[in-house]
C-alpha positions as CSV (number, residue, x, y, z in Angstrom):
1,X,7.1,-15.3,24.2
2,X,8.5,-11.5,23.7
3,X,12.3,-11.1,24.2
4,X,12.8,-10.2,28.0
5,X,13.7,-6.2,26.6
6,X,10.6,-6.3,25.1
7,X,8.6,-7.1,27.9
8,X,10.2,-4.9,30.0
9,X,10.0,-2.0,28.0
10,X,6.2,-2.1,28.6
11,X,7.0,-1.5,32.3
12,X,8.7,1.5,32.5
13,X,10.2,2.6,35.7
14,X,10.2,-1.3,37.2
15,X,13.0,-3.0,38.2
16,X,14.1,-5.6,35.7
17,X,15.9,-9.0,37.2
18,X,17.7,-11.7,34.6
19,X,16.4,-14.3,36.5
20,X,14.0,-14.9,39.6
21,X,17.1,-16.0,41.4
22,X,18.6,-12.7,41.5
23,X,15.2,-11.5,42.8
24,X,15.0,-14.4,45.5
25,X,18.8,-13.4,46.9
26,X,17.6,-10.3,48.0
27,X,15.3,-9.4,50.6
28,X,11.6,-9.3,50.3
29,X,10.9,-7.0,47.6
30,X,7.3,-6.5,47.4
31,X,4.1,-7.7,48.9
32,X,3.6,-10.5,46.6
33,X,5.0,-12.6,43.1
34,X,3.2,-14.3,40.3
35,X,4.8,-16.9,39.3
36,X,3.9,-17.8,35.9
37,X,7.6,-19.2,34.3
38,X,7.2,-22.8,32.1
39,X,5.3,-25.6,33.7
40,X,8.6,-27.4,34.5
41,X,10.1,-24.6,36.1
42,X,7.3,-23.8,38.8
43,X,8.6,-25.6,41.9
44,X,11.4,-23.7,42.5
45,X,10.9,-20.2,42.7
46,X,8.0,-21.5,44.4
47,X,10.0,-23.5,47.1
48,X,12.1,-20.1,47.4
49,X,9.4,-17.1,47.1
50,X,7.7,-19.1,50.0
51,X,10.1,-19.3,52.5
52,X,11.1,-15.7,51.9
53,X,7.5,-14.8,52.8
54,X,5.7,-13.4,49.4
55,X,2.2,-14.0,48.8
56,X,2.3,-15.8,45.9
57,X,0.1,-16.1,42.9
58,X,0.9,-19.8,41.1
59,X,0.2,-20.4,37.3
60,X,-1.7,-23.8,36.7
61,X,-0.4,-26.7,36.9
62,X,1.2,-26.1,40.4
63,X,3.7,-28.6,39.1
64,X,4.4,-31.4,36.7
65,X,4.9,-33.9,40.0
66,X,3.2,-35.3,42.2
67,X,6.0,-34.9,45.1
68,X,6.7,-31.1,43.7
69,X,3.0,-30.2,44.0
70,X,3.1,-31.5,47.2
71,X,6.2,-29.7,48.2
72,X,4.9,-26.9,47.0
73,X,1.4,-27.2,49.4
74,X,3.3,-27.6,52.4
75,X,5.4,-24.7,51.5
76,X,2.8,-22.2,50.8
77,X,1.1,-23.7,54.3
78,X,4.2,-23.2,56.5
79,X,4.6,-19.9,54.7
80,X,1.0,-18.5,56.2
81,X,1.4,-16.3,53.3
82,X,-1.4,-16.3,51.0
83,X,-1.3,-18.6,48.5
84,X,-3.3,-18.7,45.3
85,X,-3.0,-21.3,42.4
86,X,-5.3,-19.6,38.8
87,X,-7.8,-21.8,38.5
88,X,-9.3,-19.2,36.7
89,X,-13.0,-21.1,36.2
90,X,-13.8,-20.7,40.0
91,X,-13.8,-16.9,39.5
92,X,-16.1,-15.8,36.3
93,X,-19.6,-14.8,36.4
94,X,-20.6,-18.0,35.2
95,X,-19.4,-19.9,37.6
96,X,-20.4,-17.9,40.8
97,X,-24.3,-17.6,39.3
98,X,-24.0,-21.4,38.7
99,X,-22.8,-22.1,42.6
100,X,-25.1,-19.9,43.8
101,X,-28.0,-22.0,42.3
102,X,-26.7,-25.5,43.3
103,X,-25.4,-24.4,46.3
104,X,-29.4,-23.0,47.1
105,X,-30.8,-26.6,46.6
106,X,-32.2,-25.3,43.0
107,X,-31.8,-28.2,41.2
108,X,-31.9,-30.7,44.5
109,X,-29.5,-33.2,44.7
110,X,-26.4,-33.6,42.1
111,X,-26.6,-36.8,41.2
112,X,-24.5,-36.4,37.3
113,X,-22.9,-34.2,35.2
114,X,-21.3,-33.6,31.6
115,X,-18.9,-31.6,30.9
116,X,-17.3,-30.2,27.8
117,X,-14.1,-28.7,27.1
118,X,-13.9,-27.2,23.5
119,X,-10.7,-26.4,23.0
120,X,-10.8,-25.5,19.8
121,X,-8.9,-26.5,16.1
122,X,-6.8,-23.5,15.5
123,X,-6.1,-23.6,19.7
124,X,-4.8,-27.4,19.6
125,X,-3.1,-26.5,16.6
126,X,-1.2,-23.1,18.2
127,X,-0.5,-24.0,21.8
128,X,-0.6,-28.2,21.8
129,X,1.0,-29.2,18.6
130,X,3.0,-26.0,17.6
131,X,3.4,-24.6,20.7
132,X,4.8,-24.6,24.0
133,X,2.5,-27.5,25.9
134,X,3.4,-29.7,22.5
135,X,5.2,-32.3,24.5
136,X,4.9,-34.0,27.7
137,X,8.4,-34.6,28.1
138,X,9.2,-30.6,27.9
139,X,5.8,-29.5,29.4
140,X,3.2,-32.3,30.8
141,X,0.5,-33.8,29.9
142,X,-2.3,-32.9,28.3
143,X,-5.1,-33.1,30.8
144,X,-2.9,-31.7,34.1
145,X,-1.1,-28.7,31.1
146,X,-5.2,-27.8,30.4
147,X,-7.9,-29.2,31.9
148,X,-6.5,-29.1,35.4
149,X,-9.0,-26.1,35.0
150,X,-12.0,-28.2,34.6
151,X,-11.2,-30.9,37.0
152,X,-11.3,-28.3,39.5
153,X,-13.9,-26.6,38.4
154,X,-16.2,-30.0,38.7
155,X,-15.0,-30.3,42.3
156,X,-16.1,-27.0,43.1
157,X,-19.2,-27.0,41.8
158,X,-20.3,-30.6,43.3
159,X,-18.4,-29.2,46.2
160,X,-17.3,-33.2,46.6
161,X,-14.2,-34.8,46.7
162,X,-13.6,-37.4,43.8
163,X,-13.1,-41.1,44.7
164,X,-12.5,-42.7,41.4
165,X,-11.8,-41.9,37.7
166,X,-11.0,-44.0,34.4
167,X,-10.1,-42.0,31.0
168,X,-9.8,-42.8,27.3
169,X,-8.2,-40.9,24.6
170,X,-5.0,-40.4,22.7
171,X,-3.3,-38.1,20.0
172,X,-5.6,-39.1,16.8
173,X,-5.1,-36.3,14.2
174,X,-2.3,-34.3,13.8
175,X,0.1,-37.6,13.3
176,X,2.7,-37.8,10.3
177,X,0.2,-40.5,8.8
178,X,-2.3,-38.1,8.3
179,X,-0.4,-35.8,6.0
180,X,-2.5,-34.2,3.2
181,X,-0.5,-35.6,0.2
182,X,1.6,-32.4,-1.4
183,X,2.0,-30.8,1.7
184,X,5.3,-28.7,2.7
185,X,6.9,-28.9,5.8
186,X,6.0,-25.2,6.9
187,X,2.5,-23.1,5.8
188,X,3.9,-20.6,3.6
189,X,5.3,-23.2,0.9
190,X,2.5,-25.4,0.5
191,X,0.3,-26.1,-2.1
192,X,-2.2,-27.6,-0.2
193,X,-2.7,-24.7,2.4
194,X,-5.8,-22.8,1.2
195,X,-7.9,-25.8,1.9
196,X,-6.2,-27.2,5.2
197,X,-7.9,-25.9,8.7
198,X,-4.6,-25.8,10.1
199,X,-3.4,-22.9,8.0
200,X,-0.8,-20.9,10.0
201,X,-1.3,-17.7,7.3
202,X,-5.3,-18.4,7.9
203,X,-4.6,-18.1,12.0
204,X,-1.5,-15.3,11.9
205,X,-2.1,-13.5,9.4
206,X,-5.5,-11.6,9.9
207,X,-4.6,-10.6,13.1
208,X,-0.9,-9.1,12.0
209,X,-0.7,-5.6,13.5
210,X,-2.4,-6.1,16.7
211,X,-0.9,-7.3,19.9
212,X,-3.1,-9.8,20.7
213,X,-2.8,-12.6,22.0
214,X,-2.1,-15.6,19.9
215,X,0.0,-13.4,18.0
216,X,2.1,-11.9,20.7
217,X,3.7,-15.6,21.2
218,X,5.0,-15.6,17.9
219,X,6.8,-12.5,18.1
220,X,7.6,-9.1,19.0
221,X,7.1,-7.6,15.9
222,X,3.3,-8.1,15.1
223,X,3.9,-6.0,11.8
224,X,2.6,-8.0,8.8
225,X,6.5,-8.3,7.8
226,X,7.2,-9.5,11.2
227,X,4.9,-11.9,11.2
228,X,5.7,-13.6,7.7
229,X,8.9,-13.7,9.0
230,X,7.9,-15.6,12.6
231,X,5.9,-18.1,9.6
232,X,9.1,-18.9,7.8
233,X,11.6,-19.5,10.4
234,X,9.7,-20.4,14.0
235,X,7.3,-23.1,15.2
236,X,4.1,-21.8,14.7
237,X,4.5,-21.9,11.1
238,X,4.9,-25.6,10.7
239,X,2.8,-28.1,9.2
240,X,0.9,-30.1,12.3
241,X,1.2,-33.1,10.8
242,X,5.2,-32.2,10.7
243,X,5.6,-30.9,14.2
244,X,7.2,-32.9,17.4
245,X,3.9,-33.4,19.2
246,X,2.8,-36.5,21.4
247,X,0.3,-34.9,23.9
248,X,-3.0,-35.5,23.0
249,X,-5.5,-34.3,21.2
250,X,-9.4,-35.9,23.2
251,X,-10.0,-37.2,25.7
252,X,-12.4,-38.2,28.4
253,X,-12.6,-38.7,31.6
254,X,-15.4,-40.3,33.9
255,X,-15.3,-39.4,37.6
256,X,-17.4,-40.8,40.6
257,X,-17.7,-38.5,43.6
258,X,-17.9,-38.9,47.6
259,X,-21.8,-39.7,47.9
260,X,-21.8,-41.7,44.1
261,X,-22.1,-38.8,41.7
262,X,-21.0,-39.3,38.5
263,X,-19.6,-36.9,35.8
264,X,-18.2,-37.2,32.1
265,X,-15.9,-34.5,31.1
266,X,-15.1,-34.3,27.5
267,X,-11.9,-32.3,26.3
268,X,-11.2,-32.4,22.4
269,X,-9.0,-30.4,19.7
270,X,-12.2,-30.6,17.2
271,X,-14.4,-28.2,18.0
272,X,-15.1,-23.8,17.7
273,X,-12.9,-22.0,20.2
274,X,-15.6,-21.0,23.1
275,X,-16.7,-21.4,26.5
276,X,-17.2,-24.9,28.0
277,X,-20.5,-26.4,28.1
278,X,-21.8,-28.1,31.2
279,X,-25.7,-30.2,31.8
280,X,-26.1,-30.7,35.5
281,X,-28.2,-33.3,36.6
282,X,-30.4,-33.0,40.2
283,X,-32.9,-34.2,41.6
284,X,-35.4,-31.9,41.8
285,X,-34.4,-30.2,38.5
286,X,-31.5,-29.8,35.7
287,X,-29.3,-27.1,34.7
288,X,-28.0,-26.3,30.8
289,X,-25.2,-24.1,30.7
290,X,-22.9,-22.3,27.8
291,X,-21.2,-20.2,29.6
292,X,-22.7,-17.6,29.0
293,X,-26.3,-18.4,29.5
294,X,-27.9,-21.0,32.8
295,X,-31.6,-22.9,31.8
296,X,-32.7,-24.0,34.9
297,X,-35.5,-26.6,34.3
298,X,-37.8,-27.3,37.6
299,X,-39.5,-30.5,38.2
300,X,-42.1,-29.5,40.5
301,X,-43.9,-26.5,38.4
302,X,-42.2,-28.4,34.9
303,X,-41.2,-24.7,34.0
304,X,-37.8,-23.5,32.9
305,X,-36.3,-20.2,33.5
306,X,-32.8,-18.9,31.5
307,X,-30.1,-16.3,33.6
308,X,-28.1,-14.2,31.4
309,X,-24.6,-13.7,33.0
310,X,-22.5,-12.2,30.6
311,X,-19.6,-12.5,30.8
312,X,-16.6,-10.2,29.5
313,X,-15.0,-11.4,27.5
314,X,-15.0,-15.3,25.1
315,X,-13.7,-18.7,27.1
316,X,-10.1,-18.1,25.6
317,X,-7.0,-17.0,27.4
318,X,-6.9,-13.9,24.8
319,X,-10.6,-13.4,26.5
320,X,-9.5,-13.2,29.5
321,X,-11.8,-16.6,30.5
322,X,-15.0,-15.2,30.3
323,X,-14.1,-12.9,33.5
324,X,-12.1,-15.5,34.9
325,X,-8.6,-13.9,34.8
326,X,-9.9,-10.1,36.2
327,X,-11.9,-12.1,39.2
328,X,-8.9,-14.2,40.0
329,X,-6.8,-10.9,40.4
330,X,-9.4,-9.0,42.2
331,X,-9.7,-12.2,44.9
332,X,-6.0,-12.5,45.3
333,X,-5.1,-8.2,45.6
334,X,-8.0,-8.3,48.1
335,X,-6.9,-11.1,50.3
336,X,-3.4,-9.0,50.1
337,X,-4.7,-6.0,50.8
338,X,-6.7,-6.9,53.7
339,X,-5.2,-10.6,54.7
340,X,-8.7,-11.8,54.6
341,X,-8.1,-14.8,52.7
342,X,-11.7,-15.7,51.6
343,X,-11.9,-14.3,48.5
344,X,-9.7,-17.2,47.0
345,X,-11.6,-19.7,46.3
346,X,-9.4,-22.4,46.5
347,X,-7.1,-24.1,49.0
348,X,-3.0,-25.4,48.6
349,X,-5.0,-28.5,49.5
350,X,-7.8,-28.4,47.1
351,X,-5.6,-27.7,44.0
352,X,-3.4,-30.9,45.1
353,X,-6.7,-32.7,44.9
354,X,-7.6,-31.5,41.3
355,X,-3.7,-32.4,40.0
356,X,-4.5,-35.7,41.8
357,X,-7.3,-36.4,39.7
358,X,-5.7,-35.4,36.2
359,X,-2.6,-37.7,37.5
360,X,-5.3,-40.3,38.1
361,X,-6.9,-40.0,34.9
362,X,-3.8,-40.0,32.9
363,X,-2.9,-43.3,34.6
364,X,-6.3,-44.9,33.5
365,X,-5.4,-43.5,30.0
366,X,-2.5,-45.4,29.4
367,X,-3.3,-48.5,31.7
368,X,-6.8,-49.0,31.2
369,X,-7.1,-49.4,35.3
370,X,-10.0,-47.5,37.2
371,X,-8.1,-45.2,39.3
372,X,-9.2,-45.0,42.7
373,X,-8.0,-41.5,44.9
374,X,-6.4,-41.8,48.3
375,X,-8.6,-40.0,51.1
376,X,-7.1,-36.7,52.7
């Protein structure tokens, strides 16, 4: 994160708070808020923004409880402010092109789909075993911390609530057992570096100079200097297999929908950074998708026809989610604009379902139970 005065000093002229809670003691301020503090520290500026009448744009996951997301929903619904959580998928090029298809009978009937997170190696590395989202006990979990995204994302494209989910996985790499023999505690004193994937200089370094985004975590000063410095003495330039992790790193989950469609999702550490990669299954045709390209493959005339959506921007946050980010904002300043609320593309009730699931799944993770989902 930067230092609060050096986030401020990129917004000149605004006026700077030491906390929200001196923000939320005062009147309304302004139209709307984002909230997008730590996971564990959503629910109450949440709670407080609501009542006080902001429209309020959430950071994903709403919550890291059940009863707090569902405070939250009934909040943001008493409120009758809008209310929009950033599930960031619903909103890219991609995604609409894709809905548009299903939704016009392209492919028939939905009967299965898989789904593929790749999260990425230097990714899982930065954020889920260095970083912030390291540990459940200070974050959450896995699944609800990241691929809250994607469990949404299948519900909107099936446009089906789920009934039932199981889920396998666990933290398998980056486990003091699997330390290269040699190896340091931090990057920049070990031996064995040059050849580890994990390299922290290999990450950091090439991008020193630039504020960019996974840089800007590690510090303010993005100078080469500054970052050698963030290397020796912060997180992000320790040894993974020497780091305080327990959130893991694959996993999948298996879903059965209202109606009896199926889908596999797959999220895992070892993989290219990129855009997720979906196969719909219908009835009357399939879909392959990359994120950037759609192959829609017709049973009746057996030909197969491929819709280039281009996206701006790579699947990553520093990406901006293949579009997802700038269409999530656009949605949420229209419907403040113009109190037409359509353009968000989500409910308070439909991103409780999506946390449901990933609480759901979780549960079959470490139990070994099939999950089922209580109706609305």
């Amino acid at each position: 994160m930067f230092p609060l005065d050096g986030r401020r000093a990129r917004f000149p002229g605004a006026t700077g708070y030491a906390d929200w809670r001196e923000l939320a003691a005062l009147p309304r301020q302004a139209d709307a808020v984002v909230i997008a503090t730590q996971d564990r520290e959503h629910v109450e500026p949440a709670l407080r923004l609501a009542e006080l009448g902001y429209h309020i744009l959430l950071e994903k996951p709403m919550a890291v409880t059940e009863d707090d997301c569902r405070a939250i929903v009934a909040a943001a619904e008493r409120s009758g402010a809008v209310f929009a959580v950033c599930h960031v998928l619903r909103y890219t090029p991609y995604t609409r092109a894709l809905k548009e298809l299903l939704d016009a009978g392209r492919v028939g009937e939905v009967v299965s789909v898989q789904h593929l997170e790749p999260v990425g190696w230097w990714h899982q590395a930065h954020s889920y075993v260095r970083g912030n989202w390291r540990r459940a006990d200070e974050s959450t979990f896995m699944l609800l911390a990241k691929s809250c995204h994607d469990l949404d994302w299948l519900v909107h494209l099936t446009g089906r609530r789920v009934t039932r989910v199981s889920s396998f996985g666990g933290l398998h790499h980056f486990r003091p057992e699997n330390r290269p023999a040699g190896a340091a505690d931090r990057c920049l004193d070990c031996a064995v570096e040059p050849g580890c994937p994990y390299s922290a200089a290999r990450i950091y370094l090439p991008l020193a100079g630039q504020d960019v985004w996974p840089l800007s975590v590690l510090t303010d000063d993005v100078s080469e200097q500054g970052v050698l410095e963030a290397l020796r003495t912060g997180p992000y330039g320790r040894c993974v297999y020497a780091c305080d992790n327990d959130v893991v790193d694959h996993q999948v989950v298996n879903l059965e929908f209202d109606g009896g469609a199926t889908a596999s999702f797959t999220m895992t550490a070892f993989t290219p950074s990129g855009h997720r990669q979906t196969r719909i299954f219908g009835t009357r045709g399939s879909i392959d998708g990359d994120g950037v390209h759609l192959t829609v493959h017709d049973f009746v005339t057996g030909r197969s026809e491929t819709l280039d959506t281009r996206p701006p921007g790579d699947g990553t946050a520093g990406g901006g989610h293949g579009g997802g980010d700038e269409g999530l904002v656009a949605a949420f300043l229209a419907a403040v604009e113009t109190g037409d609320r359509s353009p968000i593309l989500s409910s308070p009730a439909e991103s409780l379902h999506s946390h449901l699931i990933a609480w759901a799944a979780e549960h079959s993770r470490l139990t070994g139970e099939t999950v089922p989902l209580p109706a609305p």
